[in-house]
N, C-alpha and C positions, 0 to 999 in steps of 0.2 A: 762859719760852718755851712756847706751846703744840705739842701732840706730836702728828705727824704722825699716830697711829694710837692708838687709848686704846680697849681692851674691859676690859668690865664687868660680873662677874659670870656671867660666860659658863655655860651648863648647856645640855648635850644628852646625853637620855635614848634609845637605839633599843631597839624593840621587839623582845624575844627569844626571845617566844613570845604563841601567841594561843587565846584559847577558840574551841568551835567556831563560838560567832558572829562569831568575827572580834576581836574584845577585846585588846587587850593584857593578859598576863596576869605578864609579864617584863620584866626593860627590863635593860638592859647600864648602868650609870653612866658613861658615856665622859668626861665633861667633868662637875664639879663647882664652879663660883662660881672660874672663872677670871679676874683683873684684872691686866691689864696694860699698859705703853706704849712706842712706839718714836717716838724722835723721828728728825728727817729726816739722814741723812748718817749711821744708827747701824746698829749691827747688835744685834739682841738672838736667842741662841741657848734656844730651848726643848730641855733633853735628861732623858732618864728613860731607862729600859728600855721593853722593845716591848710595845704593850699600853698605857701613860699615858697615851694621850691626845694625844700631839704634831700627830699629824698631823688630830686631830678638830677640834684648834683652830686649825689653821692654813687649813682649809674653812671653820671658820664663818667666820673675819676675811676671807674673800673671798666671804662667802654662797654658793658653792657647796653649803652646805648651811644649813640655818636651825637657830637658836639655839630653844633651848626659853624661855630664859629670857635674862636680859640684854640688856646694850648695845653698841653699835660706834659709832664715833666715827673718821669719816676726815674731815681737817683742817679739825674740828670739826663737819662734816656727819653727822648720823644715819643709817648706812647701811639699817637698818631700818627707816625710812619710803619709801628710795627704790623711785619704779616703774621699768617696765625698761628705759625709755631712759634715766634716767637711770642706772641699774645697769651697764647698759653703757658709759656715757661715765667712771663709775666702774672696772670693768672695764681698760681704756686706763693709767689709775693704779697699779694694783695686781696684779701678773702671780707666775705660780705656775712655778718648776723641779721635774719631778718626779724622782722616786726613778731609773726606770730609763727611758733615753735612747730604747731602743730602742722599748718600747711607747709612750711617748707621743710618737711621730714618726707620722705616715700614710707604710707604707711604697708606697703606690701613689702618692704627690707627690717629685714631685723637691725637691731642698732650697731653689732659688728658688722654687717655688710654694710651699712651707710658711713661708718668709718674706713673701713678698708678702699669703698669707691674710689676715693684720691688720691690712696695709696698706689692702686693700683694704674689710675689714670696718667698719672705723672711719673711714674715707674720708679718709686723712691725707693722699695725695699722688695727684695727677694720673696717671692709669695710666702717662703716657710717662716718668716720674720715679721712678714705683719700681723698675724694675730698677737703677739708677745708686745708690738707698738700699740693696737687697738689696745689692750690693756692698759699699756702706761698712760696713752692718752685720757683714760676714762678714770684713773683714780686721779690723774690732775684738777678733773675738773668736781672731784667730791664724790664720784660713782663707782660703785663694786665693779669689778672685771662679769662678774654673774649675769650682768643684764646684757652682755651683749649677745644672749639669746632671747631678748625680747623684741617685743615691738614698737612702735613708737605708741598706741593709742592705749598701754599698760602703765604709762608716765603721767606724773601730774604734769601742768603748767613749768612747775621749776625746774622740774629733772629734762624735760623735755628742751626748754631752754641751754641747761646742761647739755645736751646732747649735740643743740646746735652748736654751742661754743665749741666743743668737742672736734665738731666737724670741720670747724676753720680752723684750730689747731693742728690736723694731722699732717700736713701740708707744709709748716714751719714758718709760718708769713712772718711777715716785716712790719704789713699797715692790716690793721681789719676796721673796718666799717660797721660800725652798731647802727642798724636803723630802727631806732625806737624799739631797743632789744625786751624794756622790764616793761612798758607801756600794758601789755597784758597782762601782767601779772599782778597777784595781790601785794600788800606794801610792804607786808617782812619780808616775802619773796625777794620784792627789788632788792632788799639790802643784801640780801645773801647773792644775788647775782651780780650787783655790783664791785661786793667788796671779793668774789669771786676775779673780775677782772681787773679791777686792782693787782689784787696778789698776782696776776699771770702776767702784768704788765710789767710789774717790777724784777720778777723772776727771769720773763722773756726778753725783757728788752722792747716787747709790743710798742707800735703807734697807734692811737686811735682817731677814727673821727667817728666821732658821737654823735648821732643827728635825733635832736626830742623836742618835743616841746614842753618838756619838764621842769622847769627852771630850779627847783628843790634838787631834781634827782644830779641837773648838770654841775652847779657850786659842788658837790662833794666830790665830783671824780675827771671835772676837764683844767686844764690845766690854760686854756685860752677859750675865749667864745669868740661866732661870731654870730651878730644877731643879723637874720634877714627877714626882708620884707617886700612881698611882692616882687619873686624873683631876683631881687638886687639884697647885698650885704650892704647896710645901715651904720655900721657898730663894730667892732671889735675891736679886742682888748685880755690883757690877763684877769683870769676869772674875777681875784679878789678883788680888782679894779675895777672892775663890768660891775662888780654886787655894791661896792659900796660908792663909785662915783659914775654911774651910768649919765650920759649927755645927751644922748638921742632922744626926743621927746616918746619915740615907740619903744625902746629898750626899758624908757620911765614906767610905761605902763605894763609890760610885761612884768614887770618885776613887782609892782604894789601888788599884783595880783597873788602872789604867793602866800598860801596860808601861815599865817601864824600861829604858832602852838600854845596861845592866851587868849582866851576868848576875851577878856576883858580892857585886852592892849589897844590903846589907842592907834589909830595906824591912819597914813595919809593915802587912800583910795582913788588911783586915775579911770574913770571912765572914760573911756572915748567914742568923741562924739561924731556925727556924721555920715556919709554915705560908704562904705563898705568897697571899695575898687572892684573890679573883675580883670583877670590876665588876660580876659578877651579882648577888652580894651581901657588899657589902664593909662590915667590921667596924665597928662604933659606935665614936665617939670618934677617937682619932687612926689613921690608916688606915695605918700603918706600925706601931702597935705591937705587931701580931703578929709580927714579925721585928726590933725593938728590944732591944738591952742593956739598956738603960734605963729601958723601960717602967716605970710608976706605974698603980696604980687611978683614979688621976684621967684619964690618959692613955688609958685605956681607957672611962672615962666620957663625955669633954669635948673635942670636935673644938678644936685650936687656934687662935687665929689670924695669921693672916700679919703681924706686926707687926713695921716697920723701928726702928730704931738712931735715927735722923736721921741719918745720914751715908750711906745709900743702901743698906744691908743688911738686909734684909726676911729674918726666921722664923719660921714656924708650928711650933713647940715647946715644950711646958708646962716643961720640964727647959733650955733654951738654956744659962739660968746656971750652972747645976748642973755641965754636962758637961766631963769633964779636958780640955786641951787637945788641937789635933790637929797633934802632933807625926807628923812621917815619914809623914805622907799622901801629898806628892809628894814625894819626895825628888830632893835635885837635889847635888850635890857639885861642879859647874863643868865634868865632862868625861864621856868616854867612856871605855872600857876602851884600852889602848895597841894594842889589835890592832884593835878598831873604829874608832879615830882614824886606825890606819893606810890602813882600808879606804875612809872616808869620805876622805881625802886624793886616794888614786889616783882614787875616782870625782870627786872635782871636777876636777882635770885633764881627764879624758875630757868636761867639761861648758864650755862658751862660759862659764859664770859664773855667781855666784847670783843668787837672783830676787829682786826687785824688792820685791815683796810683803813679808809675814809669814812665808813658809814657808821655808825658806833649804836644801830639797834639791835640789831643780832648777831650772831657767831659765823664767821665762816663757812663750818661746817655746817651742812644740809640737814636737818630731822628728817625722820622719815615722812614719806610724801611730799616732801618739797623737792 
C-alpha cells in the first residue's frame, strides 16, 4: 500500500547567529535526516521533550517552512517541486491544529466567518451554500449552528479548541497535524477533544500526526510512535509495542516518567543523568549518550542508525541487544487504589456515559463551557 505521506531525510538548519556581513556564523540543528511515513486512516504520534524538533517537522511536511535538505512525498506527488497554485490546492489536503486555540483564532472574525475563510479561499462552495456547511461543520464537532455569531474570546478553552478543529475540517483534508492540540487544556477537556477526534477519524477517514509530549495522552489515540531526540528519530514502533517493550534507553525513560494512577505502586523510576545537549552544538556520535547508562566509546564515536526488526520496530542504538530488559516501565496491575475506584465510580454516575472513543473519562459530548 502506498503512504499517504512519506518524508525523507528531512534536515533544517536556522541561523543562530551572524557576522557582521551578515554570514551565518551559527545554526540551531533543529531537524536531523528525519524519514518517516503515515498512511491514510493512521495516526502516527511524534513525542520527545521540548526543544526535538516535533514541531520543526511537522512545518516542514506542510512546507510552511522549507527543508534544507530532503524529501516530501504527498500521495506520491513531490511536494518540493510544487509552485503555488499547486501548493495551495495541496494546502486543501493537509491542515494544521495548533497548540493554543486562542491565538490562532482571529479574535476580530466572528466564528462563521472564520469558517467560511477556507470556504471561500479555495472556492469549494457557492457563496449561498456555505453558511448551511458552516453549520454542518460546527455540529460535527459538538457546537450549536448559534455560535457562529460569536467570537472567539466568548469560548472556553475546549469550545475554542472546537473551533479550531472546526476550521481544518471545512476544507475536507486527508492528513491534519495536531501540534500538541489538548496540551492547554484541563484534563477532562483532553478527553473530550480527543475522543472528539477519534470519532472524526473514523467517520472521515482522517490521517494524523500527533506531535506531544504526552506520552499518557499518545498510548490512547496513535496508532504508531516515533520517539525523537535532539532533532533525530531514536524509536519507533506500533504503540502497544513502544508501551510495553520500549529498547531505546531514552524511550526507557520517557515512559517510567508517566504517572500512575496508585500512589502506593511500586514503579521502576529512570532518571537521567548527565549533561543536557544543546542543538547549537550537539555531541558527535550518538546524541543521547551524554545522558546514557549505557554509553560505549563507540557510542560516542559512531552516530547509529535507525534500523527496524522486520516486524515494524525501528532503533538507532549501538547497544539495542545488549540492554536488560524493560521491565516495570509502565506498570499496569488491572486496577486503581479501592478509594480512587471508589471516586471514579461516583464521577461516572454524575456522567451520561462513556465515550465512544479511546478515552474512557468523559462523554463525547461537550457540557456546557467546555
Amino acid at each position: 500500500m502506498t503512504a499517504l505521506l512519506e518524508a525523507e531525510g528531512l534536515v533544517k538548519h536556522f541561523p543562530a547567529a551572524r557576522s557582521l556581513f551578515g554570514r551565518p556564523t551559527a545554526f540551531v540543528r533543529a531537524v536531523e535526516g528525519v524519514s518517516f511515513s503515515v498512511n491514510a486512516g493512521e495516526t502516527l504520534a511524534l513525542v520527545g521533550e521540548s526543544g526535538c524538533g516535533k514541531s520543526t517537522v511537522s512545518r516542514l511536511v506542510l512546507r510552511l517552512i522549507e527543508p534544507d535538505q530532503g524529501r516530501i512525498r504527498f500521495e506520491g506527488r513531490d511536494l518540493l517541486a510544487l509552485g503555488a497554485t499547486e501548493l495551495r490546492a495541496f494546502r486543501r489536503k493537509a491542515q494544521l491544529i495548533f497548540q493554543d486555540p486562542y491565538a490562532s483564532l482571529n479574535p476580530r472574525m466572528t466564528v462563521g466567518q472564520i469558517l467560511n475563510e477556507p470556504l471561500a479561499l479555495h472556492d469549494l462552495l457557492p457563496p449561498s451554500a456555505r453558511r448551511e456547511r458552516v453549520e454542518q461543520i460546527l455540529r460535527m464537532v459538538g457546537l450549536e449552528p448559534r455560535v457562529a455569531r460569536r467570537y472567539p474570546h466568548e469560548f472556553s478553552g475546549g469550545q475554542r479548541q472546537r473551533i479550531a478543529i472546526a476550521r481544518a475540517l471545512a476544507v475536507e483534508p486527508k492528513l491534519i497535524i495536531c501540534d500538541e492540540p489538548v496540551s492547554a487544556l484541563d484534563v477532562s477537556i483532553r478527553s473530550q477533544i480527543l475522543n472528539l477526534l477519534h470519532e472524526l477519524q473514523q467517520r472521515l477517514g482522517l490521517a494524523y500526526i500527533f506531535v506531544s509530549h504526552d506520552l499518557a495522552v499518545v498510548k490512547h489515540i496513535a496508532d504508531r510512535v516515533a520517539v525523537m531526540n535532539l532533532g533525530q528519530i531514536v524509536e519507533t514502533a506500533a504503540t502497544d509495542t513502544l508501551f510495553t517493550s520500549p529498547r531505546h534507553p531514552y524511550t526507557r525513560a520517557l515512559l517510567s516518567a508517566i504517572p500512575v494512577p496508585k500512589p502506593r505502586a511500586k514503579r521502576s523510576r529512570i532518571v537521567l543523568q548527565g549533561e543536557l545537549p544543546s542543538a547549537l552544538n550537539p555531541p558527535s556520535g550518538c546524541r543521547f549518550h551524554t545522558r546514557c547508562a549505557y554509553v560505549t566509546d563507540h557510542c560516542q564515536a559512531e552516530a547509529p542508525a535507525l534500523i527496524a526488526d522486520g516486524a515494524g520496530h525501528a532503533t538507532a542504538c549501538h547497544r539495542v541487544a545488549d540492554l536488560p530488559p524493560a521491565d516495570a516501565v509502565v506498570p499496569h496491575d488491572g486496577g486503581f487504589s479501592p478509594a480512587l475506584e471508589k471516586l471514579v465510580a461516583a464521577f461516572s454516575l454524575s456522567t451520561e456515559g462513556p465515550a465512544r472513543g479511546g478515552v474512557d473519562i468523559v462523554g463525547a459530548s461537550p457540557p456546557p463551557g467546555a
